[in-house]
C-alpha positions in Angstrom: -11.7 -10.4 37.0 -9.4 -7.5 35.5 -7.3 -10.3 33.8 -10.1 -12.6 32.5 -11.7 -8.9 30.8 -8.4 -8.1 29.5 -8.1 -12.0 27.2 -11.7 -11.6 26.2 -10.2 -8.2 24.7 -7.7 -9.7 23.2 -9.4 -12.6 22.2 -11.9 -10.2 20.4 -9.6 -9.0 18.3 -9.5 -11.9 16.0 -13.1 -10.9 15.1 -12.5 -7.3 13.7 -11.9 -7.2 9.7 -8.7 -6.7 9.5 -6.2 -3.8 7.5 -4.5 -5.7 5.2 -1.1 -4.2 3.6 -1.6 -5.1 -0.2 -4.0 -3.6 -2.5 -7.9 -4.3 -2.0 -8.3 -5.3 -5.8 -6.1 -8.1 -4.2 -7.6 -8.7 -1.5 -11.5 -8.8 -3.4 -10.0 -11.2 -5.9 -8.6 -13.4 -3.0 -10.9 -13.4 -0.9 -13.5 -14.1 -4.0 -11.4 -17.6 -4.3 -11.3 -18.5 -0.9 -15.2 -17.7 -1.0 -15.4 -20.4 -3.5 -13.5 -23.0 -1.8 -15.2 -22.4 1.0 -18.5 -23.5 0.0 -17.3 -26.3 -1.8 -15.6 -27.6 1.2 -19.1 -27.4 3.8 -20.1 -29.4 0.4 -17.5 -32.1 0.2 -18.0 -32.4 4.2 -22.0 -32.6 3.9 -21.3 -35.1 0.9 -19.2 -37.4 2.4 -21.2 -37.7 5.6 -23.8 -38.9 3.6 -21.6 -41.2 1.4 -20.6 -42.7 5.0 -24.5 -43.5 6.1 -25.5 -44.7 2.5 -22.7 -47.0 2.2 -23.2 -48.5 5.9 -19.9 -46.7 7.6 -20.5 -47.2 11.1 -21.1 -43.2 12.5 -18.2 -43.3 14.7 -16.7 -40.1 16.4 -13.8 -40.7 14.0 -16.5 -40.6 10.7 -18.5 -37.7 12.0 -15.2 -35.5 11.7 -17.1 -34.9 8.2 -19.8 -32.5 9.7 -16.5 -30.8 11.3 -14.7 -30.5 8.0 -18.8 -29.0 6.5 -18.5 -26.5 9.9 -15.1 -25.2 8.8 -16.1 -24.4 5.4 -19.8 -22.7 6.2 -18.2 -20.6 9.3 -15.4 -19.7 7.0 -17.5 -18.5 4.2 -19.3 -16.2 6.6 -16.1 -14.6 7.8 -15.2 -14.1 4.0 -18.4 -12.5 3.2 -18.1 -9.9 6.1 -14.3 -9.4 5.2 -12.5 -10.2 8.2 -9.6 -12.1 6.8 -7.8 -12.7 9.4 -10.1 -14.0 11.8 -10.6 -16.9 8.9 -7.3 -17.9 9.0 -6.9 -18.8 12.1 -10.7 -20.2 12.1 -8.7 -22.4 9.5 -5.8 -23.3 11.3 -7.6 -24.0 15.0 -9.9 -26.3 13.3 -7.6 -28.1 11.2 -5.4 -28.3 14.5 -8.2 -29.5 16.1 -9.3 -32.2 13.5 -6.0 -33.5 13.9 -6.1 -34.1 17.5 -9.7 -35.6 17.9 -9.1 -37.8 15.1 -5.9 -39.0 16.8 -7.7 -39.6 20.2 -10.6 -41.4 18.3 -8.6 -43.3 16.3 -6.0 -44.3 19.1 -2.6 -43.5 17.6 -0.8 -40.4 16.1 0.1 -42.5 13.1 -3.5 -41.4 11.8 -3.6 -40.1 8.4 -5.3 -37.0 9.6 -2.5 -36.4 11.8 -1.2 -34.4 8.0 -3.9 -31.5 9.0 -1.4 -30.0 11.4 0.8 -29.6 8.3 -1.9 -27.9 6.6 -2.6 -25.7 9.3 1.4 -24.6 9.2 1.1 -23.8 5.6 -1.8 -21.5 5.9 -0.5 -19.8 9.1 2.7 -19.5 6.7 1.1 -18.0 4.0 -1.6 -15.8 5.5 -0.3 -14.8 8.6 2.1 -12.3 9.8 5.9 -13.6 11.2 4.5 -13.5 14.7 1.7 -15.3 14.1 3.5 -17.9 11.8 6.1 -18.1 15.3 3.1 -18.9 17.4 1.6 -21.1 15.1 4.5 -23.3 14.7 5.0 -23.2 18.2 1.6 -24.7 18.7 2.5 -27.3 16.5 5.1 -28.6 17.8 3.7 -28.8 21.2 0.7 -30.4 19.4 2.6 -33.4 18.2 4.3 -33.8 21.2 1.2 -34.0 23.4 -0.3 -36.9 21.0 2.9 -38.7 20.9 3.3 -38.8 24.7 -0.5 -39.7 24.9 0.1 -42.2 22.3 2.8 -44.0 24.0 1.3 -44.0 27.5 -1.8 -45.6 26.1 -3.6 -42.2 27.3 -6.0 -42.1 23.7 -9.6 -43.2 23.3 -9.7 -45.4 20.6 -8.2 -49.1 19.1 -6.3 -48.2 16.1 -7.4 -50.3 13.1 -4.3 -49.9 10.2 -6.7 -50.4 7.3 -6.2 -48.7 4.2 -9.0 -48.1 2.2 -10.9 -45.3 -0.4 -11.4 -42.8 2.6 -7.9 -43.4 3.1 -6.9 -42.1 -0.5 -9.3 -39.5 -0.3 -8.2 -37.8 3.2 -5.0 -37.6 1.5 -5.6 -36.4 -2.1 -8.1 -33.9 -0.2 -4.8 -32.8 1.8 -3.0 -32.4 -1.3 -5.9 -30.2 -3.0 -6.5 -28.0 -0.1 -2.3 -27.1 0.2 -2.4 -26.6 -3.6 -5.2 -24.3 -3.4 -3.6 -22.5 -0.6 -0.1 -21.7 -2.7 -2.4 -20.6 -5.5 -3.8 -17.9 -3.8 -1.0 -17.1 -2.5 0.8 -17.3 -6.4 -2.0 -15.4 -7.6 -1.7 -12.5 -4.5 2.0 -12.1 -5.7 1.6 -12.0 -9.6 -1.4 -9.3 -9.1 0.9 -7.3 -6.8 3.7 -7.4 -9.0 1.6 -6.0 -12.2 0.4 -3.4 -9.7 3.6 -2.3 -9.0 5.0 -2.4 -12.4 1.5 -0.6 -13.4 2.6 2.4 -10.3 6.1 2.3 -12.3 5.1 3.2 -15.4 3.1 5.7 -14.4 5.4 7.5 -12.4 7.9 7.0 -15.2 5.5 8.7 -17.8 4.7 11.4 -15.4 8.6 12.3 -14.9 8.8 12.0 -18.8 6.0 14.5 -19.2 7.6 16.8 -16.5 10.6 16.7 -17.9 9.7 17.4 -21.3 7.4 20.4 -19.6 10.2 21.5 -18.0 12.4 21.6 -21.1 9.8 23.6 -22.9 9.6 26.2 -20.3 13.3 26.9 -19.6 13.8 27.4 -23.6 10.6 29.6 -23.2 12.1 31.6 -20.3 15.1 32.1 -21.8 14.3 33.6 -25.1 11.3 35.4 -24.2 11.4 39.5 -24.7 10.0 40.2 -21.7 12.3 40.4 -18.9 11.8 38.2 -16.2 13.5 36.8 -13.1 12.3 34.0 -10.6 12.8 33.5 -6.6 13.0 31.0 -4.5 9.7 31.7 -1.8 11.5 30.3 0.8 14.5 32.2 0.9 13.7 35.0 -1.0 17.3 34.3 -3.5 16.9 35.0 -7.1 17.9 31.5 -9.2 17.3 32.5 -12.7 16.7 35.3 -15.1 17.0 35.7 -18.7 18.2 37.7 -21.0 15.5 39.8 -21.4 16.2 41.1 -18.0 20.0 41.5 -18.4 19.1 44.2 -21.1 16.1 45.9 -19.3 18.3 46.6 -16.2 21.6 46.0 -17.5 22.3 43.6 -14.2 24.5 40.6 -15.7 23.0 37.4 -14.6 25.6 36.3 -12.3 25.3 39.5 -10.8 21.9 38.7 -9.2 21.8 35.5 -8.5 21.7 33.9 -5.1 20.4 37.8 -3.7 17.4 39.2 -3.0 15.4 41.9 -5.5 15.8 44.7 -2.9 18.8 46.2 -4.5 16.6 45.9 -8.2 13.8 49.0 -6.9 13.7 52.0 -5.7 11.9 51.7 -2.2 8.8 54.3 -2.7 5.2 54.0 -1.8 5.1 52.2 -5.4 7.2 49.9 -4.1 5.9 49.3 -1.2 2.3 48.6 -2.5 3.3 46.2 -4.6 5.2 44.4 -1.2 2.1 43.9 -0.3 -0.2 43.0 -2.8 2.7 40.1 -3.1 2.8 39.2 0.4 -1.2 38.5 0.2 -1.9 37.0 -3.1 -0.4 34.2 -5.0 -0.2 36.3 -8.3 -0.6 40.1 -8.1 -1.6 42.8 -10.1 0.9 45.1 -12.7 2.3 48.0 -10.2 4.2 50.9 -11.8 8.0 50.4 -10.0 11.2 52.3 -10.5 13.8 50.2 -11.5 17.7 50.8 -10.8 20.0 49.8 -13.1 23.2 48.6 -12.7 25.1 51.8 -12.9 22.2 54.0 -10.7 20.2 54.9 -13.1 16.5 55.0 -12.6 14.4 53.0 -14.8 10.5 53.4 -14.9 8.5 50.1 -15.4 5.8 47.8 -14.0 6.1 44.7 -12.4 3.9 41.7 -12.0 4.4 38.7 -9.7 2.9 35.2 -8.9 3.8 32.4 -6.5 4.2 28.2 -7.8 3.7 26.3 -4.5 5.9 23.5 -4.8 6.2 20.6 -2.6 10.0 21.2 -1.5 10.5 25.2 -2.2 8.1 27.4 -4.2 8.7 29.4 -6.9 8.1 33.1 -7.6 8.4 34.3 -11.2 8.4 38.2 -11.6 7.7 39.6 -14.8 8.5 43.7 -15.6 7.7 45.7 -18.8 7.8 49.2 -19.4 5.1 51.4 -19.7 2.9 51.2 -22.5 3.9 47.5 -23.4 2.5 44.4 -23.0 3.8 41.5 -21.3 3.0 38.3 -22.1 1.2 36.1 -19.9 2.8 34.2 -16.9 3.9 30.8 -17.3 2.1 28.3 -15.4 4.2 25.4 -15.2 7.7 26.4 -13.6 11.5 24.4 -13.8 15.0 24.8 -12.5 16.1 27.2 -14.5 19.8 28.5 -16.0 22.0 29.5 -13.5 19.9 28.2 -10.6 22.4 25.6 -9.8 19.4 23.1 -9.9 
């Protein structure tokens, strides 16, 4: 009992819509197409059914396969129009499978023209399925035809063969011919529409590094030559990558003389100091705090700082601004870069 619940649960998996791995503009415009052929085929299956009974075709199990072929193409359209892709595929391939063996048995030998549906069959499960299912597929196949061959030579089928060639003859084959054509231009259309997607995602990622880069160029020539001093941090280490020159005058500190440390040894550690800690260890961008200063040869130097904290996606930023009382800063940049002497 456990084992027969457990293949009706795997078995039900062919009916969920699938997760396909390419875009779903692809997938709409494919599965639009297949729509179409789908239809057209219950049509062409219902059509030559009645073709058969007008023109006086006896309605033999082998003629009937028509209403089969009609079957196929309404039961795949439904699966198309509630999007689960997969489970049409292999509708497609067990019927075609199945075509092929009933006519084979009805007609009495695997030398039946129909026997070429098995080859359809491989090329769907080639170009719609996954490598495992293409494996199992094949595998299938290949047990298929030896099954009706054995059968054929022990004189195990159903029917008398009759090796007349005739219009239904041409038409099984040209419809072969269409269907496997149709097939490999879906397939040529999935890859074209994948490949302008991707070359769409390139040159957007392109012009998005080019506009980065040139934002990036624009603020390192604005950091640098700014008056008002200013020094940035890395956030996740503390280390000070840049300043500019602005700075090195305020202070006095010579850029390589701060780099890669931390601002402790930049302040005099007061209650000033200490509020503006704070405020910086709870908001991204703080408010101006008056700070003493030391410069490089002990000196104390009154001014007021400002901070504020660029999130980045590897290591943050923090860019520091200080000016001394009574002047105004300008604003702080919003759009941050490696900067001179960062190593970066």
């Amino acid at each position: 009992m456990g084992v027969a619940r457990q293949a009706v649960i795997d078995l039900s998996r062919l009916f969920r819509p699938s997760d396909w791995p390419e875009p779903p503009s692809i997938v709409a415009a494919r599965s639009a197409m297949a729509m179409r052929l789908s239809w057209m085929t219950a049509l062409l299956g219902l059509g030559m059914f009645t073709l058969d009974r007008l023109s006086g075709v006896p309605a033999t199990a082998d003629s009937l396969m028509t209403l089969v072929l009609a079957a196929m193409g309404a039961l795949s359209w439904g699966l198309l129009r509630a999007r689960r892709y997969n489970s049409v595929v292999w509708l497609l391939v067990g019927f075609l499978f199945g075509m092929a063996a009933l006519s084979t048995w009805f007609f009495g030998s695997v030398r039946t023209i129909n026997i070429v549906l098995i080859l359809m069959g491989q090329v769907a499960a080639g170009i719609f399925l996954s490598r495992r299912g293409l494996v199992w597929t094949t595998a299938v196949a290949v047990a298929l035809f030896g099954l009706l061959t054995w059968a054929d030579a022990s004189g195990l089928l159903a029917g008398q063969p009759r090796f007349v060639v005739g219009w239904r003859t041409w038409l099984t084959q040209s419809l072969s011919l269409i269907g496997v054509a149709a097939m490999m231009y879906l397939n040529r259309t999935q890859v074209r529409m994948a490949q302008d997607l991707h070359l769409q995602e390139a040159v957007q990622r392109l012009q998005t590094q080019l506009d980065r880069d040139n934002g990036e160029t624009r603020f390192s020539r604005l950091f640098r030559t700014s008056p008002t001093p200013m020094f940035v941090q890395s956030e996740r280490t503390g280390a000070i990558v840049g300043v500019n020159r602005a700075f090195e005058q305020v202070l006095g500190h010579a850029r390589q003389e701060v780099l890669n440390r931390h601002d402790g040894f930049l302040w005099r550690h007061d209650p000033q100091h200490e509020a503006f800690v704070q405020d910086r260890r709870q908001h991204r961008r703080t408010g101006w705090h008056p700070i003493t200063g030391i410069g490089r040869h002990g000196q104390s130097i009154a001014l007021e700082i400002c901070s504020e904290r660029d999130d980045g996606s590897d290591d943050g930023l923090r860019i520091t601004l200080l000016r001394v009382p009574g002047h105004h800063a300008t604003a702080l940049p919003t759009q941050h870069a490696p900067l001179e002497g960062s190593g970066a």
